[in-house]
Structure formats: structure tokens, C-alpha cells
N, C-alpha and C positions, 0 to 999 in steps of 0.2 A: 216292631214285632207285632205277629197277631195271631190271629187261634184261623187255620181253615184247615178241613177236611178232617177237623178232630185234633190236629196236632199244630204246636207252637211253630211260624214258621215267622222267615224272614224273606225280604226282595232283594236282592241284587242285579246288579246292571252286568249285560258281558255283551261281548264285541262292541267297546266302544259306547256301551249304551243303548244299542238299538233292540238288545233282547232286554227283557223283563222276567226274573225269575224266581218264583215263589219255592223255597224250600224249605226242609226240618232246620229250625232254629240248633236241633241237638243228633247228634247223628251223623251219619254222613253225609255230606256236601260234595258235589259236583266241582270240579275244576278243573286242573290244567288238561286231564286226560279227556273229558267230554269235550273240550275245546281242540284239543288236535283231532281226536276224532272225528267232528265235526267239520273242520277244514279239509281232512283226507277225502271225504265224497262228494263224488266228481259225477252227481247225479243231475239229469237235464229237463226241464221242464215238460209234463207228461206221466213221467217216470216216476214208480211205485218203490218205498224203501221202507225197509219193516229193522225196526231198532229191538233186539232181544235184550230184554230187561231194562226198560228205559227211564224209571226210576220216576224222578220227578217231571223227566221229559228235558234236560240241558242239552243235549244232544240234538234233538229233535227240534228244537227251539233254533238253535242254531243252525241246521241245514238248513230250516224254513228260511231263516234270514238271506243265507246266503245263497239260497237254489230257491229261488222262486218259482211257482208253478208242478213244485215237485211234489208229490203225494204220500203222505207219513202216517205210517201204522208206527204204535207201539205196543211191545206185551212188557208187562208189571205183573210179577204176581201178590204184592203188595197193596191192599185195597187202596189204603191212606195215601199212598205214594200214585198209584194210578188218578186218584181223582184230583192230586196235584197237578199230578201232568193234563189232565182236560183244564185246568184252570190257567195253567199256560198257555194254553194252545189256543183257547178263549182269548185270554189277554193281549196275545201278541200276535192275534188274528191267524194264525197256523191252520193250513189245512193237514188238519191229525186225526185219526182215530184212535182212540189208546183202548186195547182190549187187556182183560183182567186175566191171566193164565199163567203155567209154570211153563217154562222150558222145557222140561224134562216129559213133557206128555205131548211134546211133539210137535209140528206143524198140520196133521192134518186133523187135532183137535180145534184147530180157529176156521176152518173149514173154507179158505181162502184161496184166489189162484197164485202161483207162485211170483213174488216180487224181480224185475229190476236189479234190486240192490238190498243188500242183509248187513247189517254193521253192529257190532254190541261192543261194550268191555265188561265182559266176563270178571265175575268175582277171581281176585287172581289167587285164592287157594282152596284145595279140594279134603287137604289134611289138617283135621282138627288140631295134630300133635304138631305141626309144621311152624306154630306161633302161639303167643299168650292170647287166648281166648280173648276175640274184640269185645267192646260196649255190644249189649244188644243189640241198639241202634243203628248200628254199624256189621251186624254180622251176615246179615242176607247181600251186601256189596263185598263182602268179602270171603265170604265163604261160599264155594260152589256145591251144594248139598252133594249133586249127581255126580260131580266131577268137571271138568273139563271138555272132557270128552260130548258131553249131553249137549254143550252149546254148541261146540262144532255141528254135530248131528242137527241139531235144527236149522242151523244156519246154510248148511249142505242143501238141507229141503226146503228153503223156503225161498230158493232162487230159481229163476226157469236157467238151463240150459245158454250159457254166454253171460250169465247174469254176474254180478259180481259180489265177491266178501271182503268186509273191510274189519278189522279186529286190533284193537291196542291190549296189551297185555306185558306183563314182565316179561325181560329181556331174556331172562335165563328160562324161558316157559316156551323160546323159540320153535325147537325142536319138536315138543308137543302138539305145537300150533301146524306147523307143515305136516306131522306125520296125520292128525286126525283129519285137515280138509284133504292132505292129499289123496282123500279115499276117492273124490268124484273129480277134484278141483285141481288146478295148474295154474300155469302163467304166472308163477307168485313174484310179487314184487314187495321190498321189507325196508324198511326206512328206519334205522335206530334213532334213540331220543335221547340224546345226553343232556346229564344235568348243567357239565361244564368239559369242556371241550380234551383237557384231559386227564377225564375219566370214564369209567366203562358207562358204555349205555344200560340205562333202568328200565325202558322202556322200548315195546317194537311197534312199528303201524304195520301191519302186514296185510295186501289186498292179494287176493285169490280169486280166479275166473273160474267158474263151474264148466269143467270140460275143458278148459283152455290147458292146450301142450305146449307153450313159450318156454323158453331156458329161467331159471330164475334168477330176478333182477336185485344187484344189493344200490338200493340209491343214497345221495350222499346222506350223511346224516343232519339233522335236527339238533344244536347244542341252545339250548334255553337259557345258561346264565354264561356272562363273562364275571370271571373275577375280578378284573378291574374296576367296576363299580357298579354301573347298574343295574336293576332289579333285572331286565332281560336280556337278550340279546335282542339288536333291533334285527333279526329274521323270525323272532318269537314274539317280540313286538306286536310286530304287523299281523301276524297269525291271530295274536289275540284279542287284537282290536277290529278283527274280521277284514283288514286292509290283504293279505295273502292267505294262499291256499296252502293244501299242500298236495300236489299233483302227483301221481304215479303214471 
């Protein structure tokens, strides 16, 4: 453990080891959700991807790994958390820019042309009265001050035209999620995340095409434990150890 950017942080190893990541020792921590995130973009060497709310940067860290040559913005509007994320990006050689901003004020406050590719996991509640108020340290990942709606809205704008959204979020928040991109966006394809094969899915990966009119795609799902004994399933496995993607 050690003291940077003002706050107590730790290193952890993900995929396998080949990322390096510095985060809040207390707080909230990066895992399994940044990690499938991360796997779902299917971005190609050249290509610009801007992460809304990228936290410490785990997410970002990992696309670097696995999409080489790819181009990463992120916005934090967390100072301490932002300059985590430049220390990652540092570290594990990342070509990042991590910009300091809220969501809620937009995309054409970063004054950028529009991305490639838009990916976040949105704080997955908007209702204070919805749950037992989190740790401090925990409540900007999980509370969406603006709503829901405010990240759609940015994520809408900060893709040109064919570009694409990639977004993990609660399963029951489905609905939400297709009604707010399907303002501009189509082509959706939604991939549930179960925790064990059967029970209902907790989790959706859902990709969106800006402009794209395709039928929407339900693909097979994602189930992450077997109850028979080990800690994953080996499709989760390999996901996590950055050996498989996950394709749309």
C-alpha cells in the first residue's frame, strides 16, 4: 500500500497480469464489471474511444492491452481519481488522455471531435431513496447525481455518425438503456451476465450504433460461476485473464 495522488491506494494485477493498477485502497474498486467492459470493445488500431467516467482508468487500462494502437480519452470528474488514472496510463505505457469534467455538462464542454467508440458503466442508481446510502467513497460510482439519462446523452454526442456504444449496467435498468440511446442510436445488440447459469441475469453489456437501423440482437449470455466448484466458469476465465473477448 502507498499514499499517491493524496489518497491510500493499492496495485493489482488484471488480465492475467499484464495490466498494472493503482487504486483507492478504500472505496470503490474496479472489477468484474470494468473487466467485461473492457473485453466487449471491438475497437481497431487508429480508432479514438472516450470512456465517460473512467475512474481510476481499469477499463482503459485494459482496452490498451488488448486493442493496441487504439486511442483513449477519459473523463473523471474526480480530481484524485483522474490523476490516478494518468498514473496508469504512465505505468502501463497507455496512449490515454484523461480529461477532468462531469458528464452532465456535456460533450461539447471537452471541445473534441466526436469519437469511434463511447463506453462507460454508469453509476447504476439515480434514487437516493432507492438504497442505504453508500460509503462516501463509494457514492460518485454509484450514484448518478443527473440521472441516467445524462450519460446516455453524452455518450449519444460523443460519437460521430456509425460510431458505436458500448455500456454494462443492471439488468433490470434494461429498458432504460434502449429507450434513452434509442433517441439517435439502433442496431442494439445485449448480452446478459449471469452470475450462475440458473439465475436471472444482474448484469447487461449493451452495444448501440449511432444511426444504425439493424433488428435488435439478444446474444447468448455470459454466466460467470458454475456451482460445481470453481471460482469461474472457464468462458469467464479466459475473459478475465484477457485470453477471450467478448464479440457483438
Amino acid at each position: 500500500m502507498s499514499v499517491a495522488a493524496g489518497i491510500e491506494v493499492v496495485e493489482d494485477g488484471l488480465l492475467g497480469g499484464r495490466v498494472r493498477l493503482r487504486q483507492p485502497a478504500k472505496g470503490y474498486r474496479a472489477g468484474m464489471d470494468a473487466a467485461l467492459l473492457a473485453a466487449a470493445v471491438q475497437a481497431k488500431a487508429g480508432e479514438r474511444v472516450i470512456e465517460a467516467g473512467c475512474g481510476a482508468g481499469a477499463v482503459l487500462m485494459q482496452i490498451a492491452a488488448r486493442r493496441p494502437g487504439v486511442r483513449l480519452t477519459g473523463l473523471e470528474r474526480d480530481p484524485a481519481l483522474a490523476a490516478l488514472a494518468r498514473e496508469n496510463a504512465a505505468l502501463n505505457g497507455a496512449d490515454a488522455q484523461i480529461l477532468e469534467g462531469d458528464v452532465a455538462a456535456g460533450v461539447r464542454a471537452l471541445g473534441l471531435e466526436p469519437f469511434d467508440h463511447a463506453v462507460s458503466n454508469p453509476p447504476f442508481f439515480d434514487d437516493p431513496g432507492a438504497l442505504r446510502a453508500p460509503a462516501e467513497g463509494k457514492r460518485g460510482a454509484w450514484m448518478a447525481d443527473d440521472g441516467l439519462a445524462a450519460w446516455t446523452r453524452f455518450l449519444l454526442k460523443a460519437v460521430r455518425e456509425g460510431g458505436t456504444i458500448t455500456v454494462i449496467h443492471r439488468a433490470d435498468r434494461l429498458a432504460d438503456l434502449l429507450a434513452g440511446l434509442g433517441a439517435t442510436a439502433g442496431s442494439f445488440a445485449v448480452r446478459p451476465v449471469h452470475a450462475f447459469a440458473d439465475a436471472p441475469a444482474k448484469r447487461v453489456l449493451v452495444r448501440a450504433v449511432k444511426t444504425g437501423r439493424a433488428p435488435l440482437r439478444l446474444l447468448p449470455a455470459l454466466v460467470l460461476h458454475d456451482r460445481g466448484g470453481g471460482k469461474h466458469t472457464a468462458e469467464a476465465e479466459a475473459v478475465l485473464r484477457g485470453e477471450a473477448a467478448l464479440p457483438f
